[in-house]
C-alpha positions in Angstrom: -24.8 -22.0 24.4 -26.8 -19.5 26.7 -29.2 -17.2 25.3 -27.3 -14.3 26.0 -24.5 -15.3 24.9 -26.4 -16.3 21.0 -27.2 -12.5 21.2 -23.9 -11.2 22.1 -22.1 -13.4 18.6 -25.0 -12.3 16.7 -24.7 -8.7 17.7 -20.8 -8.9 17.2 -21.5 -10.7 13.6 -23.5 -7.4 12.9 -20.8 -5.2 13.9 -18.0 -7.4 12.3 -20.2 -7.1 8.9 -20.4 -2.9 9.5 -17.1 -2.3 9.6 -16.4 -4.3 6.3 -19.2 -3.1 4.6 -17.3 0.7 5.3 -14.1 -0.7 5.5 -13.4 0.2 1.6 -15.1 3.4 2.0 -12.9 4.4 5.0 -9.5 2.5 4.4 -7.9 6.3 3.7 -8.4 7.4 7.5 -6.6 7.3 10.1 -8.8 6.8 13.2 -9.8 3.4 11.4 -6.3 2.1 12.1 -7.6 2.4 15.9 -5.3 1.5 18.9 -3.2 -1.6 18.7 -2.8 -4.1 21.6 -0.3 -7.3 21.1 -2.4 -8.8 18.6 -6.3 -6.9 18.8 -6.9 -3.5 17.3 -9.7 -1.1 18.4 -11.9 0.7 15.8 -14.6 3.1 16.2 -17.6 2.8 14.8 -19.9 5.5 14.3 -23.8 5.9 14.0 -24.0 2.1 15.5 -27.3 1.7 17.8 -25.9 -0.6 20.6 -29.0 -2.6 22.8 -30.4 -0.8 25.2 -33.3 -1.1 27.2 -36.4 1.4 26.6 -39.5 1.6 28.8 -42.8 1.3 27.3 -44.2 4.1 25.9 -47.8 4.1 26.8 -47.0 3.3 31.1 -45.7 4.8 33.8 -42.6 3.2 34.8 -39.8 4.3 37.5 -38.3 7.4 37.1 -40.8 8.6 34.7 -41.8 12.4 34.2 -40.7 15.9 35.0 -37.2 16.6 37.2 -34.0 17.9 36.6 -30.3 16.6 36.9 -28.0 16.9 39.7 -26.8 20.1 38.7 -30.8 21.9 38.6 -30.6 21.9 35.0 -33.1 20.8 32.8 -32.1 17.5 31.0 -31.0 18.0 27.5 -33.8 17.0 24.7 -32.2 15.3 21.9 -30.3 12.0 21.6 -25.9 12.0 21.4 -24.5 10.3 18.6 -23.3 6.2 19.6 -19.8 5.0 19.1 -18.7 1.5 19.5 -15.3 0.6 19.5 -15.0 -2.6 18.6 -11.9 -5.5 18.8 -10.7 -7.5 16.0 -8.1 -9.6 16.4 -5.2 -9.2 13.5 -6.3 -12.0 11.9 -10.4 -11.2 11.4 -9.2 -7.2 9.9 -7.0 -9.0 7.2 -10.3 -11.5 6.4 -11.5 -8.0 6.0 -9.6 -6.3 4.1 -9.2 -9.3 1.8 -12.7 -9.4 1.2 -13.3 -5.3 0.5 -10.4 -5.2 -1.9 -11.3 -8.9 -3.2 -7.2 -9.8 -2.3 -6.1 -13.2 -3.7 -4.3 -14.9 -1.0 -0.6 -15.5 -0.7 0.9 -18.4 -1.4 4.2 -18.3 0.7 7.6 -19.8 -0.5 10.2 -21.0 1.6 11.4 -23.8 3.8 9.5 -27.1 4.1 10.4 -27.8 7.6 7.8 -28.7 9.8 7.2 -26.6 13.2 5.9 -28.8 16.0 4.5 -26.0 18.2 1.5 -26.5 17.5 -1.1 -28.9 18.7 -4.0 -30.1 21.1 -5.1 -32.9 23.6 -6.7 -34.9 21.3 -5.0 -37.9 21.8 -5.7 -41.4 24.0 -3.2 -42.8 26.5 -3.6 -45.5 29.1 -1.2 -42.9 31.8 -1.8 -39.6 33.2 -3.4 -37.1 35.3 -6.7 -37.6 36.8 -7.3 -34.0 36.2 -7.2 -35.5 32.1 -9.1 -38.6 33.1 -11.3 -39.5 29.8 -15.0 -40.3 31.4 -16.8 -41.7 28.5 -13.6 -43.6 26.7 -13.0 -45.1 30.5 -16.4 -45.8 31.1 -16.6 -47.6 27.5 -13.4 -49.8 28.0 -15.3 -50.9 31.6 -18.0 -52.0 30.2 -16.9 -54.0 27.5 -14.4 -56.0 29.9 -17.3 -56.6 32.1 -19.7 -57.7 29.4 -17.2 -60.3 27.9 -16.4 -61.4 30.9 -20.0 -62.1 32.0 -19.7 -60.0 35.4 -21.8 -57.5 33.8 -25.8 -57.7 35.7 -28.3 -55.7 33.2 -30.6 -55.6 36.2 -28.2 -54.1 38.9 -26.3 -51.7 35.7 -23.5 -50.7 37.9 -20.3 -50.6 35.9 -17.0 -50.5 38.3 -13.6 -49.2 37.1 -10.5 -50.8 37.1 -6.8 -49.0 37.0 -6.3 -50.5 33.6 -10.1 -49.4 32.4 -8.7 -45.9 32.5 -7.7 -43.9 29.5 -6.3 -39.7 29.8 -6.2 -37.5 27.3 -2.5 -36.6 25.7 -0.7 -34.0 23.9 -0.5 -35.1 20.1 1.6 -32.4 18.0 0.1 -30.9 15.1 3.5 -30.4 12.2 2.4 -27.8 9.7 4.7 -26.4 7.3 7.0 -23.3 8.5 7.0 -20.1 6.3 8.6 -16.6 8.1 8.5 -13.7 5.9 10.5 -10.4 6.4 8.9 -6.8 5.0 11.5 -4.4 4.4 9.7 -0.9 4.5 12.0 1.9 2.7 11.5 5.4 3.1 12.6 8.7 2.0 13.0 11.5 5.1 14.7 14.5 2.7 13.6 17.2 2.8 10.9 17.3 0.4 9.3 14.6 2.2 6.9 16.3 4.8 4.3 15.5 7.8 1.3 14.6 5.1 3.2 12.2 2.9 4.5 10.3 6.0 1.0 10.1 7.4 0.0 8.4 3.8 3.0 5.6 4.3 1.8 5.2 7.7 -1.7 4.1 6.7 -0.9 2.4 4.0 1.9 0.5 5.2 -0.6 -0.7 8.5 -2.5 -2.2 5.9 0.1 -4.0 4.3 1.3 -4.8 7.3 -1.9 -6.5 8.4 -2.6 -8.5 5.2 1.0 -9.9 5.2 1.2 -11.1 8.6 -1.9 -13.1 8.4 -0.5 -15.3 5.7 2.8 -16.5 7.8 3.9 -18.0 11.8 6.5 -15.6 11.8 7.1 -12.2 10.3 9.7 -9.6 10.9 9.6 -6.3 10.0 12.3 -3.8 9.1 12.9 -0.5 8.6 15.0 1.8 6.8 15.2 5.7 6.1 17.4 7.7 3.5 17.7 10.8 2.1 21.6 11.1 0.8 22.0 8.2 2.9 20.4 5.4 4.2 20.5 3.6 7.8 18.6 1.5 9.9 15.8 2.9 12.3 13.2 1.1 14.4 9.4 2.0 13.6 9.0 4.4 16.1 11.9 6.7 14.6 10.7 5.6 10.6 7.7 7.3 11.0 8.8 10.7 12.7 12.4 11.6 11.8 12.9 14.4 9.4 15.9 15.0 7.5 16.8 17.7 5.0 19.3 17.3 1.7 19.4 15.9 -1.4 18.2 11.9 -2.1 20.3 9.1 -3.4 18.2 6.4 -3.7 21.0 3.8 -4.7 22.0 4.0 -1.1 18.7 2.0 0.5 19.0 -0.6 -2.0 22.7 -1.3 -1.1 21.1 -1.3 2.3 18.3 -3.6 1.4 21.0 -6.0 -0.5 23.2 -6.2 2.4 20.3 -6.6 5.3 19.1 -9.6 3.1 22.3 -10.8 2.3 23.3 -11.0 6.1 19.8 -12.0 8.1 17.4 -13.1 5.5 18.5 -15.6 3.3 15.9 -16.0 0.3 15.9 -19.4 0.8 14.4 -18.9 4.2 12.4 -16.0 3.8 9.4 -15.0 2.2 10.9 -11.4 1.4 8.4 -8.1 0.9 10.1 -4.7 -0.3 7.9 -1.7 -0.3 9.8 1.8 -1.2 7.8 5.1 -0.4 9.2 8.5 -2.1 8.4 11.3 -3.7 10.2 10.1 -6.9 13.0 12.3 -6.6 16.6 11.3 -7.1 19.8 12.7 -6.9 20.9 12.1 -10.8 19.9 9.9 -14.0 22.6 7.8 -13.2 21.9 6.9 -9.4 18.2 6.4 -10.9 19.8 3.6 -13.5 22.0 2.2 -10.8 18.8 1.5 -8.7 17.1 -0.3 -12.3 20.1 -2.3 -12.6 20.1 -3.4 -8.6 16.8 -4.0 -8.6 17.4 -6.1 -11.7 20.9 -7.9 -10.6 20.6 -8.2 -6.4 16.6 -7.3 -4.9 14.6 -8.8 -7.7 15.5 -12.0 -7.9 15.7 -12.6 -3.7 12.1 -11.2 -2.7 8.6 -12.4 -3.7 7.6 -8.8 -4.0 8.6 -5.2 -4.6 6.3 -2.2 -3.9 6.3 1.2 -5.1 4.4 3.6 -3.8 5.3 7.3 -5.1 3.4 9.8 -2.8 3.2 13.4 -4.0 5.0 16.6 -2.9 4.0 20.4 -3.4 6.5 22.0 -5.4 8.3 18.2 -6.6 7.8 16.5 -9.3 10.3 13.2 -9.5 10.2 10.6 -12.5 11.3 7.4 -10.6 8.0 6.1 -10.9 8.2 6.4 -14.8 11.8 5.2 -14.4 10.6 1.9 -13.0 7.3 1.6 -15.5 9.8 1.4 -18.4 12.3 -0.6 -17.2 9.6 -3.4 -15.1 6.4 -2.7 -16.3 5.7 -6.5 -17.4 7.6 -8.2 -14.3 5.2 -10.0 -11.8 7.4 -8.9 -8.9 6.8 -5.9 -9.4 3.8 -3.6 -8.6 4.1 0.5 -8.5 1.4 2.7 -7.3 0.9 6.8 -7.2 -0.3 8.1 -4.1 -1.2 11.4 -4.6 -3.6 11.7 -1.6 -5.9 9.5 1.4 -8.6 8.8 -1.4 -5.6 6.8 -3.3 -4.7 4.6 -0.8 -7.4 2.2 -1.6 -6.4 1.2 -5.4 -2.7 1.9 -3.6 -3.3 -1.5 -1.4 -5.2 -3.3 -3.8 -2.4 -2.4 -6.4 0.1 -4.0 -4.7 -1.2 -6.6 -3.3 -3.3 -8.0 -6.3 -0.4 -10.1 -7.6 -1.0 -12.9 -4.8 2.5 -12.9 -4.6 
């Protein structure tokens, strides 16, 4: 490895530790969720010297002393603040997180099938291209037919190749085990559900997101709205419609149970519910149909539920308790109050502390 390029992994080792070192403190705002490519997300980091080059102090290099810029200005004084926006691939923020919030690691159910997709030339084969043409394993296989067969001169070392001394490099599979998960995120849109508590799901459920993914080859996500009733949206349209009325929460669980039911088998999925509201419901009794649902049809299909209750001015809905004395001992489940950004921490680690 070039010298430059030892400085450039050590320099991005320094930044990689930075952000994780603030990662915790920061987790709550929303210009750390950066901007996502396919599979790298951009954060800016602030106060961050980058290398630089400075003259020395005591001579008199190019450029040195008295002038003004372009504009016959004098040149400002004091130094700007540095920002570095680093990349992190999906995988290398969910290390992070998991090591800020101290996150045991899933242990995915599911199929046992093996997926072949995987792999690398690390193989040996006596046929191929000469663009995969193994030097040394050729050379070796020369060499020992010339020495046994005595045509091999120590003093004139010249070792000469025959078509069946050559050996290529091949494809060889690498099977490891196949585990998709599917995260259903449930949210309510009524009316007393405004712009700051959907910015709250929005962080958190990045995070979840991120941590999630990393543990699974394939993952799915889903997304579903209600107020009085629930549908279907893609991400885009979860995170900015706004509806007004009254909330039945039954309806997204009968949702849920039927989207699982017809896509997601729970033998074939690792399944992740997390339900974001305000804890408002339409009635007592919707509340109790949801308990017995939960109980009956979501429960015993997904490896995790999530609750996350954000707070509304002017509400104040009991579904959370409603939950806490029906499941407050059941492993599946994990509920969390949200009440603002500096929540969203214990939020994360709350429901995603059972390993599940």
């Amino acid at each position: 490895m070039s010298r430059i390029q030892s400085d450039v992994n050590r320099f991005r080792q320094i930044v990689r530790g930075r952000v994780r070192d603030e990662l915790r403190k920061h987790l709550g705002r929303q210009e750390l969720i950066g901007r996502q490519g396919k599979r790298v997300v951009s954060i800016p980091i602030p106060h961050l010297e980058t290398p630089h080059f400075v003259h020395d102090p005591g001579g008199q290099g190019v450029g040195q002393g008295e002038g003004q810029d372009g504009q016959g200005r004098a040149a400002g004084s004091e130094p700007g603040q540095h920002l570095l926006e680093a990349e992190f691939s999906i995988e290398e923020l969910a290390t992070m997180l998991g090591e800020a919030l101290e996150l045991p690691r899933i242990a995915p159910k599911g199929r046992d099938e093996l997926d072949t997709s995987g792999g690398q030339y690390s193989g040996i084969s006596t046929v191929g291209p000469e663009s995969l043409r193994h030097f040394k394993r050729s050379y070796r296989h020369a060499l020992r037919r010339m020495i046994s067969s005595g045509t091999y001169e120590p003093g004139n070392p010249r070792v000469i190749l025959d078509r069946a001394d050559r050996r290529y490099r091949s494809w060889k599979p690498r099977p490891k085990p196949s585990a998709n998960a599917v995260i259903l995120y449930v949210m309510d849109v009524s009316g007393s559900m405004g712009a700051d508590q959907k910015e709250l799901v929005r962080i958190e459920s990045f995070w979840l997101d991120t941590w999630i993914r990393s543990h699974y080859n394939g993952t799915r996500s889903v997304y579903i709205v209600h107020d009085a009733a629930a549908k279907e949206v893609d991400r885009e349209t979860f995170f900015r419609i706004r509806e007004s009325g009254g909330t039945v929460i039954s309806s997204a669980y009968e949702l849920c149970t039927r989207i699982v039911a017809e896509r997601y088998p729970p033998q074939d999925w690792n399944l992740y519910l997390f339900h974001f509201t305000d804890g408002e419901n339409y009635s007592r009794q919707d509340t109790e149909k949801c308990l017995d649902m939960l109980k009956d049809r979501l429960l015993p299909a997904v490896n995790l539920f999530g609750y996350g209750q954000v707070e509304s001015y002017g509400t104040s809905g009991d579904f959370y308790e409603a939950l806490q004395s029906r499941y407050a001992d059941e492993e599946r489940v994990a509920l969390s109050r949200i009440p603002d950004r500096d929540a969203i921490v214990d939020s994360i680690k709350t429901l995603l502390g059972t390993g599940r």
